[in-house]
VMD Tcl script that draws the C-alpha trace (Angstrom):
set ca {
  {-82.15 260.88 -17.74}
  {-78.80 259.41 -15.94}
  {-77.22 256.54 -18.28}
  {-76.40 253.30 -15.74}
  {-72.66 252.95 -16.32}
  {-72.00 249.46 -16.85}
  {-67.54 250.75 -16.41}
  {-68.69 251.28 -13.09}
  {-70.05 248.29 -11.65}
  {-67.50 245.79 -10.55}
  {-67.31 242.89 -8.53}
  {-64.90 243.44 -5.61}
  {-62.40 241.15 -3.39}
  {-61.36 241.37 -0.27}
  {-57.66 242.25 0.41}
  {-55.62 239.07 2.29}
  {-52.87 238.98 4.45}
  {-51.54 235.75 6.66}
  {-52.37 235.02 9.73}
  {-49.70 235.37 12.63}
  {-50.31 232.06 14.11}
  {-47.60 229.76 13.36}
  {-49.93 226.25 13.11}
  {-53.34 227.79 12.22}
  {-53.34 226.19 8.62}
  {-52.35 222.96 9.87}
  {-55.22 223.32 12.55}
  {-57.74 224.27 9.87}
  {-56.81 221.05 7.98}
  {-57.23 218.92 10.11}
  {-60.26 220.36 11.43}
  {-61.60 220.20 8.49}
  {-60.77 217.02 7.32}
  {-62.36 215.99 10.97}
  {-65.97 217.79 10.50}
  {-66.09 216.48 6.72}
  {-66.30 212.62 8.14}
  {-68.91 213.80 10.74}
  {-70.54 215.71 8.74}
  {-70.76 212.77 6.22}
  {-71.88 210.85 8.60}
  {-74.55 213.37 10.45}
  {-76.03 213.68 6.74}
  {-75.82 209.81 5.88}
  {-78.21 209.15 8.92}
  {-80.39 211.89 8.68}
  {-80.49 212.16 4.57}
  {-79.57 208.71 3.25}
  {-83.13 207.04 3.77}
  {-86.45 207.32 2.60}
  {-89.42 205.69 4.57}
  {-91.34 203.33 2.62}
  {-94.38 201.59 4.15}
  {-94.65 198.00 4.16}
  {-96.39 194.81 5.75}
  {-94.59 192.53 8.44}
  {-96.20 190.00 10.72}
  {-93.89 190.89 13.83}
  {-94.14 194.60 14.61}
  {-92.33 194.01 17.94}
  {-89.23 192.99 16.63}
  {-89.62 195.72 13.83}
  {-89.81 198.14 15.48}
  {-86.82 197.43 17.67}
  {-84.36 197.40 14.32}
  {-81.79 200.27 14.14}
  {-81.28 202.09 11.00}
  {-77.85 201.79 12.52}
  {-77.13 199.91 15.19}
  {-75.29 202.01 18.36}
  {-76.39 205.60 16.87}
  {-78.22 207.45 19.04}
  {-81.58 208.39 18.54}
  {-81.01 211.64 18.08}
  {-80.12 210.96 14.77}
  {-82.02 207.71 14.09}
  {-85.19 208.41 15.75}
  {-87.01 210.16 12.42}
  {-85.70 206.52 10.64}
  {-86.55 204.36 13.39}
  {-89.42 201.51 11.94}
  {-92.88 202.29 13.68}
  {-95.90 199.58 12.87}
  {-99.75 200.45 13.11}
  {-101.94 198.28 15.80}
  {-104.08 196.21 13.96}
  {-107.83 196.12 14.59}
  {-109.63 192.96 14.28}
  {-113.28 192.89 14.90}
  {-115.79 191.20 16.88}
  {-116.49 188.26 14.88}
  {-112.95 187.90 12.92}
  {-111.88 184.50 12.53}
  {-107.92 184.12 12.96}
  {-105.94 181.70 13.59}
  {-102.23 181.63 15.91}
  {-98.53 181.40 14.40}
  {-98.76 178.13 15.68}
  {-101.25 177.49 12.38}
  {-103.50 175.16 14.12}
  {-106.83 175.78 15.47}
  {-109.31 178.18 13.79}
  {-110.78 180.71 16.15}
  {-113.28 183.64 16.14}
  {-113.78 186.80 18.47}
  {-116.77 186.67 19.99}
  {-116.59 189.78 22.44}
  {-114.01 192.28 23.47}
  {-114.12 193.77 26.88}
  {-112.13 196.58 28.32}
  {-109.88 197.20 31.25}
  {-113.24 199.37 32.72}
  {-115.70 196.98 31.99}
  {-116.90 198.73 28.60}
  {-118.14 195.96 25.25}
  {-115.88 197.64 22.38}
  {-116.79 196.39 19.06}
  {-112.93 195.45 17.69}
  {-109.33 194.60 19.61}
  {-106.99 196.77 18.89}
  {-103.89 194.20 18.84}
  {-100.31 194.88 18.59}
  {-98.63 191.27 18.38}
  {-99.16 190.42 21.95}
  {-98.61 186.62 23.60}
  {-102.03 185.09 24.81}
  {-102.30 185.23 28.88}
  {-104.22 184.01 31.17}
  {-106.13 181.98 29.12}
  {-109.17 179.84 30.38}
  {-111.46 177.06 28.94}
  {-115.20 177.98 29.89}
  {-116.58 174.77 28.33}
  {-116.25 172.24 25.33}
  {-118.75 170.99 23.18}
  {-118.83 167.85 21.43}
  {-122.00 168.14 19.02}
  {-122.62 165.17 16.77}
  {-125.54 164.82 13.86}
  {-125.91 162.33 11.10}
  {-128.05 163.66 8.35}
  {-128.09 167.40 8.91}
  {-124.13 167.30 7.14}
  {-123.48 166.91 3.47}
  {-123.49 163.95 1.36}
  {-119.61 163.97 0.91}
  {-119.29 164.17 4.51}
  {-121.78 160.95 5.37}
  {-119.98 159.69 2.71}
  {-116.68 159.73 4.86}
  {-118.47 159.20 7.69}
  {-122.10 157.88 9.30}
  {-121.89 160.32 12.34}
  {-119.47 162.44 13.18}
  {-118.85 165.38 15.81}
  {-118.44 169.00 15.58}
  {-116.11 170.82 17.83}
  {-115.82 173.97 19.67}
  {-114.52 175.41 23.31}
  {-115.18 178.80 24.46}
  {-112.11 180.55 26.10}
  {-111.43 183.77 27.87}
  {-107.99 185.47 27.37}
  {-106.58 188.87 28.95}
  {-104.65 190.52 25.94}
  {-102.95 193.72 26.42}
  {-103.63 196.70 24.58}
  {-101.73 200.31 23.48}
  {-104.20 202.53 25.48}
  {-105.54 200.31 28.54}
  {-103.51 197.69 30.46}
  {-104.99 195.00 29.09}
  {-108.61 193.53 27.69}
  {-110.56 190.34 28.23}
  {-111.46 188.52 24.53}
  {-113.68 185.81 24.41}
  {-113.09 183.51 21.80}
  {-114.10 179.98 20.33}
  {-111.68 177.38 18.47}
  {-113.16 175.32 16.44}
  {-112.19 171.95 14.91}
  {-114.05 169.24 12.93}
  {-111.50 166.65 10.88}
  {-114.40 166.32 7.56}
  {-115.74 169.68 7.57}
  {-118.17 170.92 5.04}
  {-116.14 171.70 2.56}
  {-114.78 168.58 2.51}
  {-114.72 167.16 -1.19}
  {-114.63 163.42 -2.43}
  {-111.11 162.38 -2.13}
  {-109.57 165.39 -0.20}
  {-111.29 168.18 2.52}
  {-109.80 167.13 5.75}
  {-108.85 169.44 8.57}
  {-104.89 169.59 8.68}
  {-102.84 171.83 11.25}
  {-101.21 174.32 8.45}
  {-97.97 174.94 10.81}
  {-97.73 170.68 11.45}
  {-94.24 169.72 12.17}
  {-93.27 166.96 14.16}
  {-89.52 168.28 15.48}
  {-90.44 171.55 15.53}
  {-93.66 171.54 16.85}
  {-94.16 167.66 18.33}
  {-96.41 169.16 20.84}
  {-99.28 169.99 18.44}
  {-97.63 167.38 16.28}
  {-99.25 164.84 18.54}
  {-102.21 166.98 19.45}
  {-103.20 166.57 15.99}
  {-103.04 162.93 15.84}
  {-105.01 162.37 19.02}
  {-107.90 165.03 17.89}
  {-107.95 163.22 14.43}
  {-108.56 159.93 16.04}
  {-110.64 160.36 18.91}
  {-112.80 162.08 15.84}
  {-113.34 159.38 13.99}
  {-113.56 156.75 17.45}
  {-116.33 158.56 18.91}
  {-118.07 159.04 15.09}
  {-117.08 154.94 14.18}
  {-119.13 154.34 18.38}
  {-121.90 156.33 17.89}
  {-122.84 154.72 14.51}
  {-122.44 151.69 15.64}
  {-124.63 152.68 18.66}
  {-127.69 153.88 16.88}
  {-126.97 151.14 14.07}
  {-127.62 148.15 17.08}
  {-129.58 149.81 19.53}
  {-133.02 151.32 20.19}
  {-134.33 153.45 23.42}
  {-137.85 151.72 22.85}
  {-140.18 154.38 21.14}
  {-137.00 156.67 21.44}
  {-135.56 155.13 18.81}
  {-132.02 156.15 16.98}
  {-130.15 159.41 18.14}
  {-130.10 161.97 15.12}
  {-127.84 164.64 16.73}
  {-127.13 165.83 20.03}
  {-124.47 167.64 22.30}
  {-121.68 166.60 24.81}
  {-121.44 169.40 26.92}
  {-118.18 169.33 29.40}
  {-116.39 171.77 31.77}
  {-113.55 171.50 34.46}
  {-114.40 169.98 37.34}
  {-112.78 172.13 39.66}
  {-113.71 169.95 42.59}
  {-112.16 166.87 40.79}
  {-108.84 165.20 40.26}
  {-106.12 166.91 38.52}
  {-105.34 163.93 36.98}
  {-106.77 163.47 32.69}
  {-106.59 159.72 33.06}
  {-109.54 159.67 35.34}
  {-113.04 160.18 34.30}
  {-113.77 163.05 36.86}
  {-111.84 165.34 35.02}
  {-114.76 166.91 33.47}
  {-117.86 167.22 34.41}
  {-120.56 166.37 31.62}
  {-124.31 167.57 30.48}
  {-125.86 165.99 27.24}
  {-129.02 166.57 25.13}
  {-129.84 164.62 22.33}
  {-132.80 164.28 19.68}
  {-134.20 161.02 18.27}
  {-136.47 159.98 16.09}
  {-138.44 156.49 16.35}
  {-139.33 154.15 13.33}
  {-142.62 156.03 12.66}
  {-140.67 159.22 12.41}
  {-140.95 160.74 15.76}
  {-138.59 162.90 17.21}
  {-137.90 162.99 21.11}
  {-135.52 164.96 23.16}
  {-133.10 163.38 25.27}
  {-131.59 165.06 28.35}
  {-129.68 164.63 31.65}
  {-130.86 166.77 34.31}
  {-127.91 168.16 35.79}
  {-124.20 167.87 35.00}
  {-122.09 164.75 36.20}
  {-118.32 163.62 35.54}
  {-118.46 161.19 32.93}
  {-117.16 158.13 35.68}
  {-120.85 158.84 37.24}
  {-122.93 158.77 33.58}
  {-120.66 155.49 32.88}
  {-121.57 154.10 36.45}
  {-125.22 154.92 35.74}
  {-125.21 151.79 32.90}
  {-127.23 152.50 30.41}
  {-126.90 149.03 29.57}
  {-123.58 149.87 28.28}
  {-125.48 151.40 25.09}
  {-123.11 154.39 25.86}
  {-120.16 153.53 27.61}
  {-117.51 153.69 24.98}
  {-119.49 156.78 23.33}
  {-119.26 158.61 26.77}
  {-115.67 157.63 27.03}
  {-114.16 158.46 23.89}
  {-116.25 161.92 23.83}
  {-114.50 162.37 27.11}
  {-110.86 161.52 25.26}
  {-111.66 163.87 22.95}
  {-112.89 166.87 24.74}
  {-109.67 166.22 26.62}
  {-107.07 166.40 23.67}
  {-109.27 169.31 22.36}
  {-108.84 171.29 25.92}
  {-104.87 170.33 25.24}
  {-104.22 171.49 21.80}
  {-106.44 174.81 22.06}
  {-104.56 175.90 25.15}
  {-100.78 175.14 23.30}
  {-102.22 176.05 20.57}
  {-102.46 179.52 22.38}
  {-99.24 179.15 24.19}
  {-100.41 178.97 27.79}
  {-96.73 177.84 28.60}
  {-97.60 177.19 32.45}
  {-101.12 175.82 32.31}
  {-100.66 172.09 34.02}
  {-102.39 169.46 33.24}
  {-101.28 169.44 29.59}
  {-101.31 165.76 27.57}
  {-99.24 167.30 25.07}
  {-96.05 168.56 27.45}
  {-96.66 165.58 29.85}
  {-94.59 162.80 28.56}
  {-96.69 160.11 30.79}
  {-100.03 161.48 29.85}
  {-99.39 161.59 26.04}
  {-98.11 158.02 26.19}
  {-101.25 156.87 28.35}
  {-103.67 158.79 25.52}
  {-101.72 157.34 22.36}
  {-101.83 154.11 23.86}
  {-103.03 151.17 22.25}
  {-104.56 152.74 18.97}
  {-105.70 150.14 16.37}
  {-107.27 151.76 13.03}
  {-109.63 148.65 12.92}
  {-111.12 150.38 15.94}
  {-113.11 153.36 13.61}
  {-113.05 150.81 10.75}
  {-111.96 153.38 8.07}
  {-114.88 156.08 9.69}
  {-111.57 158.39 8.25}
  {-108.40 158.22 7.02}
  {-106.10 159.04 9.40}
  {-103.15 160.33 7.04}
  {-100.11 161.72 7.79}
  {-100.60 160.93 11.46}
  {-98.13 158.56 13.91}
  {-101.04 155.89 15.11}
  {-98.06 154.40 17.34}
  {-97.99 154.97 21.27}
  {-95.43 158.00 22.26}
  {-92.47 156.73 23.90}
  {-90.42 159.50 25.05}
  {-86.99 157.45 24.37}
  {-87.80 157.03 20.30}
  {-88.62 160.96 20.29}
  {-85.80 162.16 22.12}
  {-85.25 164.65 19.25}
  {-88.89 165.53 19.23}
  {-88.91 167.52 22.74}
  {-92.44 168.49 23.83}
  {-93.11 171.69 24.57}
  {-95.12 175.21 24.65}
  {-94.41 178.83 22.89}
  {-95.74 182.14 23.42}
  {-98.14 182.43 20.42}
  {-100.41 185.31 19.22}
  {-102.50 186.00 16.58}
  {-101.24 185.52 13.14}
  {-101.57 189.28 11.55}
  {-99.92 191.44 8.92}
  {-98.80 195.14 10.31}
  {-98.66 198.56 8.36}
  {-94.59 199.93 8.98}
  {-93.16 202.80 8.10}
  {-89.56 201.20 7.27}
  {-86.48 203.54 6.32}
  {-84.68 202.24 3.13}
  {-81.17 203.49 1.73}
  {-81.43 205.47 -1.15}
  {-79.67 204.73 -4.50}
  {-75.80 205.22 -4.55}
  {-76.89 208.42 -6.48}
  {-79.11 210.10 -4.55}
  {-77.45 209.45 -1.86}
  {-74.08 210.55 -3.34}
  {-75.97 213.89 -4.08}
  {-77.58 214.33 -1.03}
  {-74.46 213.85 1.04}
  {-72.43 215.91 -0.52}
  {-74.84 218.96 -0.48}
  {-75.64 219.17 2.79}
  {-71.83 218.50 3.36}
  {-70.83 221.83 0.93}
  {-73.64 223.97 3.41}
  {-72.13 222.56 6.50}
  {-68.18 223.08 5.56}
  {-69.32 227.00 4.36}
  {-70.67 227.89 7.79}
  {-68.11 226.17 9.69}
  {-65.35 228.11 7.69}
  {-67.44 231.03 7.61}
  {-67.23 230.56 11.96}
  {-63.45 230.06 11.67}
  {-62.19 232.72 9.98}
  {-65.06 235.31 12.67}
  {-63.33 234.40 15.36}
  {-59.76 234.02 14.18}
  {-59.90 237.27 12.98}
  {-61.60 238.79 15.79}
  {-59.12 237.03 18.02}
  {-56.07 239.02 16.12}
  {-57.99 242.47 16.01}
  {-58.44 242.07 19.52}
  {-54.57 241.59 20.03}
  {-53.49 244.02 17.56}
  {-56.01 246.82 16.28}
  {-53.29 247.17 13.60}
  {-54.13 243.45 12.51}
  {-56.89 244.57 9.41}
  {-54.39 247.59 8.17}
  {-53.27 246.71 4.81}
  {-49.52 246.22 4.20}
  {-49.29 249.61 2.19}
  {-51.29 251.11 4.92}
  {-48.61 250.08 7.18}
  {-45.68 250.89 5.33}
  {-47.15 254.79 4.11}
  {-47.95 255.79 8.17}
  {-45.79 258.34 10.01}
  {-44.48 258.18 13.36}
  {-47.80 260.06 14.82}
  {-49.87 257.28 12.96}
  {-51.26 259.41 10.15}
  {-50.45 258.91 6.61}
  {-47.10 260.42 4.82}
  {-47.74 262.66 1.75}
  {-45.91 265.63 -0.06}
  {-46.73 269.05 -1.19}
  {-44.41 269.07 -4.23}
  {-44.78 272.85 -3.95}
  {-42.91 274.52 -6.96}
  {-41.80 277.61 -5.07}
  {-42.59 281.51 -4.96}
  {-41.92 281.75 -8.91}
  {-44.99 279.17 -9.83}
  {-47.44 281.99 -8.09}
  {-50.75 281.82 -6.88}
  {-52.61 278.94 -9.39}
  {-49.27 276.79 -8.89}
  {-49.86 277.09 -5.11}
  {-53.59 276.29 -5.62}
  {-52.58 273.54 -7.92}
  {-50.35 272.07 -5.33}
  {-52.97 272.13 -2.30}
  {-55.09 270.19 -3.85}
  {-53.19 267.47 -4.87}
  {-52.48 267.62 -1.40}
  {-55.57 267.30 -0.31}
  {-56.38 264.64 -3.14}
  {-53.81 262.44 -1.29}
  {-54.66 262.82 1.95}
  {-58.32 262.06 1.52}
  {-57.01 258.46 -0.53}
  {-54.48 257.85 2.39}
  {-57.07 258.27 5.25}
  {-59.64 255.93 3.45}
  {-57.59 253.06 2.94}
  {-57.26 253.58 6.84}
  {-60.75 253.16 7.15}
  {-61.24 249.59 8.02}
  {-63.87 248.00 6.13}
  {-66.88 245.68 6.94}
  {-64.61 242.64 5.82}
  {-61.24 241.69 7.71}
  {-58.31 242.51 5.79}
  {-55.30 239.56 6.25}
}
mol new
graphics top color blue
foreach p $ca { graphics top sphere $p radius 0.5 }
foreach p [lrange $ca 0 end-1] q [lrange $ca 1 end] { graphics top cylinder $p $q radius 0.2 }
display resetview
């Protein structure tokens, strides 16, 4: 068996020789010193980050962020911040990033007429909002005892809107929703419980600011009337009102105009219960505007229940729709410096005669010139929601430090690698001389093969001399011719 010989096995280099073109190093400098700051930079964009996922509430402007700003996407686009839609289903209570009103889902409908069970929402403004109807229901006893405690009667309020919202795969859906509001809901509790706008600020936000006020008072007015109603009056055998609903919607053959009473048009039912204990229903047979119920009389039993339900449904119609930033939606008491100062007007809390604490509230009239720093106004809201990102952040001055420089080193090796293929395959082409080594060169005859001697001894060394002689001969020969062979590498 054939020992490996370790004497034989030898790492090898290639033989060198200069280039003949008189700036080539200089041009390999700064080349290089060029392709090391883009590559730097190439591997910075596309190595530098790691996506983390996180929550944000605005995936719109997210998403829009640049890793870094002006780079093309080309680079950017793996590191560019996407956000999942979220889905909220049917039945979701949510409220806006105004903070005010609470509202539920109560049906989603697509662009082709199909009932889908969820909306898939991606942070997109309210439009084309509508208010079906408002209802004002009232009830005494039904409530708990902390809330009689605060007040005798009191209503309950809710309007059911329709809104178009767009949506990733359709070009929009319809949502049907309700707001709710009641100022001393259930969970009220002895000394605290009431119903406050989370998002209130009155410079920021006068609009709903004042929207707030007026649904917190008109509350307790039309709770403080219709105790004092059912506390002085009787229907005969009907006796005292126990609960009941004030049912209003637009008027669209009306006046535009909320001061008037024709506004909205009005239905009410109502259930009451006599001094032996029996309960009748009350009802109205067909809807009228709440001037025609107050023209009817009633011997005035009603009026001022009639009219501040009226007031109320009113300020509720205003604050749900900016509360949902309908921005062009006209009329509006809360953008409409004339109507809010017409609907604050003349508020006394001796009117409700402490029904509820109005806290925190202005109870003065509006006067545009004392709030000129308090403009009125409407924004684009939608609903208040947190979003799944991917975000990319930097690594660690480490990492990065390691990462940059790696992919840098693979980079730099190809591009000399390239340089040095078609330099020298530029000079071979010129010169097929150009890969000879030097002693190659300098050991070539005239007819281009290489110079060697005999060193024959003469006639006296005889035959073995001669022998010995030709085949040193040949031994040189066969050396010479093989350092003409030009190898696989390019000798400089």
């Amino acid at each position: 068996m054939q020992r490996f010989n370790w004497h034989a096995w030898r790492l090898t280099y290639n033989v060198t020789k200069p280039f003949p073109f008189q700036w080539f190093t200089l041009f390999v400098v700064i080349e290089f010193v060029i392709a090391t700051i883009l590559f730097s930079f190439v591997s910075f964009t596309t190595s530098g980050f790691n996506l983390v996922s996180e929550y944000y509430a605005n995936p719109n402007t997210t998403e829009t962020q640049s890793v870094i700003a002006g780079v093309s996407s080309f680079f950017t686009s793996r590191f560019t911040p996407k956000c999942q839609s979220a889905e909220i289903l049917v039945g979701t209570d949510f409220s806006t990033n105004n903070s005010a009103l609470t509202y539920t889902i109560n049906s989603v409908k697509q662009a082709n007429q199909i009932f889908s069970s969820s909306l898939v929402y991606h942070n997109n403004p309210f439009q084309d909002c509508v208010v079906n109807n408002i209802k004002v229901a009232f009830e005494s006893f039904d409530r708990t005892a902390a809330q009689i405690g605060r007040a005798k009667y009191a209503p309950d309020l809710t309007a059911s809107v329709t809104c178009n919202q767009p949506v990733p795969y359709a070009e929009f859906a319809t949502i049907n929703i309700t707001a709710k509001y009641n100022y001393i809901p259930s969970t009220v509790g002895i000394y605290d419980g009431y119903t406050v706008f989370l998002g209130r600020n009155a410079t920021s936000q006068a609009s709903l600011y004042w929207g707030e006020s007026l649904l917190a008072w008109y509350w307790s007015l039309f709770g403080w009337q219709m105790t004092v109603f059912n506390e002085n009056y009787f229907w005969g055998n009907d006796g005292t009102w126990t609960k009941g609903t004030y049912y209003f919607t637009l008027n669209t053959d009306g006046t535009h105009d909320m001061t008037f009473y024709d506004f909205l048009k009005l239905l009410y039912r109502a259930v009451s219960v006599d001094q032996d204990g029996r309960y009748t229903m009350i009802a109205d047979g067909a809807p009228n505007t709440t001037a025609e119920f107050i023209s009817k009389g009633l011997g005035n039993r009603l009026t001022n229940a009639f009219k501040s339900a009226d007031y109320l449904a009113k300020s509720f119609y205003s604050v749900v729709m900016t509360d949902l930033g309908q921005v062009d939606l006209r009329p509006n008491i809360l953008v409409d410096p004339v109507l809010l100062h017409n609907f604050t007007a003349g508020r006394n809390e001796s009117e409700v005669n402490g029904t509820a604490e109005v806290s925190g509230l202005p109870l003065r009239t509006y006067v545009a010139s004392d709030d000129a720093n308090r403009a009125l106004g409407v924004r684009r809201s939608v609903i208040a929601s947190s979003y799944l990102c991917q975000v990319p952040r930097q690594k660690s001055m480490g990492e990065l430090i390691i990462a940059v420089l790696v992919a840098d080193l693979v980079l730099l090796q190809a591009l000399w690698n390239v340089t040095m293929i078609i330099a020298g395959w530029f000079v071979v082409s010129k010169d097929r001389k150009a890969d000879w080594c030097k002693g190659c060169l300098t050991n070539m005859r005239a007819d281009g093969m290489p110079r060697h001697t005999s060193h024959v001894s003469g006639e006296a060394s005889g035959g073995l001399g001669a022998k010995g002689v030709t085949h040193r001969g040949e031994t040189e020969l066969s050396n010479m011719q093989s350092l003409l062979t030009p190898s696989s590498g390019v000798i400089r």
